[in-house]
N, C-alpha and C positions, 0 to 999 in steps of 0.2 A: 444659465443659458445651456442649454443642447449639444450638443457637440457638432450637430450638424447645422447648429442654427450659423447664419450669418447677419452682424450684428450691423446696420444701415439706417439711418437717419431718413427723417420723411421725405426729405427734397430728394436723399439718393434714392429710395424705394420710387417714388416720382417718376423719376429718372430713367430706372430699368423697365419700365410700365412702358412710356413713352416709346422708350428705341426698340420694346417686343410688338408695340401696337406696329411701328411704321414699317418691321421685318416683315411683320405677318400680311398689312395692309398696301405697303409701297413695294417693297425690294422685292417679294419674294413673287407677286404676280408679274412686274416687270424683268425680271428674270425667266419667266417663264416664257413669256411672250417671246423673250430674246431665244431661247433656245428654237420655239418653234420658227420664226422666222432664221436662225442657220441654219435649219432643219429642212426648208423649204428649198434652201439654197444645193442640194442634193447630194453628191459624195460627201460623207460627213468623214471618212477616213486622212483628207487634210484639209479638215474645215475648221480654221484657229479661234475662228467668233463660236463656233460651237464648244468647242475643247474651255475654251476660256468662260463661256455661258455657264456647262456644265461646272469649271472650279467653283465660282463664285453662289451657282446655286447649292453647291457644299457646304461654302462657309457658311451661306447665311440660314440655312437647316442645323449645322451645327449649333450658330450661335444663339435660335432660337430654341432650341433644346437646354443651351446652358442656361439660356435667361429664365424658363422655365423653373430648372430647377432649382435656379437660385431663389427664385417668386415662392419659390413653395415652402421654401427654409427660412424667409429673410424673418428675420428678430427687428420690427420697425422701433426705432428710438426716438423719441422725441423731445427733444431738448430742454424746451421749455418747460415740460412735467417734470424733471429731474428735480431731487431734491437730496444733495450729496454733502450736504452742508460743507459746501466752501471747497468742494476736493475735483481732483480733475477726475473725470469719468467720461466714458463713452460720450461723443456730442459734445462737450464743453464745451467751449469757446476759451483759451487760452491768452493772457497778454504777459509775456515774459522778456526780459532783458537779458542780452547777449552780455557775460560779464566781462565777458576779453574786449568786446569792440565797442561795449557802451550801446547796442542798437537793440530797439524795442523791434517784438513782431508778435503780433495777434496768427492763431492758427486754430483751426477749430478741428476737434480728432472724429475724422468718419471712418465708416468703412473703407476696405481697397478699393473697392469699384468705383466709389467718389472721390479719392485722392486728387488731388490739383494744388501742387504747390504755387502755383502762381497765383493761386484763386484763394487761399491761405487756407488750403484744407490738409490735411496733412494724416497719413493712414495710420488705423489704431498698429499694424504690424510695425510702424516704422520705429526706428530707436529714440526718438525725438520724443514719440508718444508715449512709447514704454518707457521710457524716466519719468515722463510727466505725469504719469497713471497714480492718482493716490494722493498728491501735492497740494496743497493749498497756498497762499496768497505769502509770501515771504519766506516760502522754502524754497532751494538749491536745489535744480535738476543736474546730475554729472550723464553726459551723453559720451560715450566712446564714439569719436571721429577719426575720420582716417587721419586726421594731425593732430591727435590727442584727446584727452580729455576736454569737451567744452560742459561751461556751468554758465547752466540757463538760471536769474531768479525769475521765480513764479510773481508776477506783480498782481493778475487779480484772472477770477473763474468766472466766466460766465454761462451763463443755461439757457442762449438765445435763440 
């Protein structure tokens, strides 16, 4: 992989497609419109809809800029083609046992930009990920937590 590649699963590649279509498509003419209509409103030196028009049409220039660039680097992963014999790698799907507290949790490792713990996605940068990177199905992940060492077992890999 690239150095500049970013490495993202197909639902998350999806994903950044979606919210650059609706920046470019939704927000970024409705913003526009909003500045013209402050604009009409006439001293624009304490016009707050204006001032506020103008941040937001920043951000979302900004943001359509970074989604670009990330569109143009992304490394799409796909899960289901992996074939890592039994090891956890990019995409996996994880099921592992908390060994202190006895509790299972499936997490599947994405990019940053898809992380969602709640949603049991969990990003390749996190510490979680990077023990689990390499593991297969009855290996001991040790994760440095802020209250110690926890040991995840590896119960089983999936490539779903």
């Amino acid at each position: 992989m690239a150095l500049n590649q970013i490495p993202v699963t197909v639902k998350g590649a999806i994903l950044l497609k979606d919210e650059l279509q609706t920046l470019r498509s939704v927000d970024r003419p409705n913003i526009i419109e909003a500045i013209a209509e402050a604009r009409a409103q006439g001293d624009l030196s304490e016009n707050a809809e204006y001032e506020a028009a103008k941040e937001k049409q920043s951000f979302i220039e900004g943001r359509i800029a970074e989604l670009e660039a990330k569109l143009s680097n992304l490394q799409i992963i796909d899960p289901t083609t992996l074939n890592a014999e039994g090891r956890v790698v990019f995409g996996a799907t994880v099921n592992m046992e908390d060994l202190d507290s006895g509790d299972n949790k499936t997490y599947q490792i994405v990019g940053e930009d898809e992380a969602d713990i709640k949603g049991g996605k969990i990003s390749i940068a996190s510490p979680i990920a990077r023990a689990l990177i390499g593991k297969s199905a009855g290996d001991v992940a040790e994760v440095s937590a802020p209250g110690g060492i926890k040991e995840y077992e590896v119960l089983d890999v999936m490539y779903i």
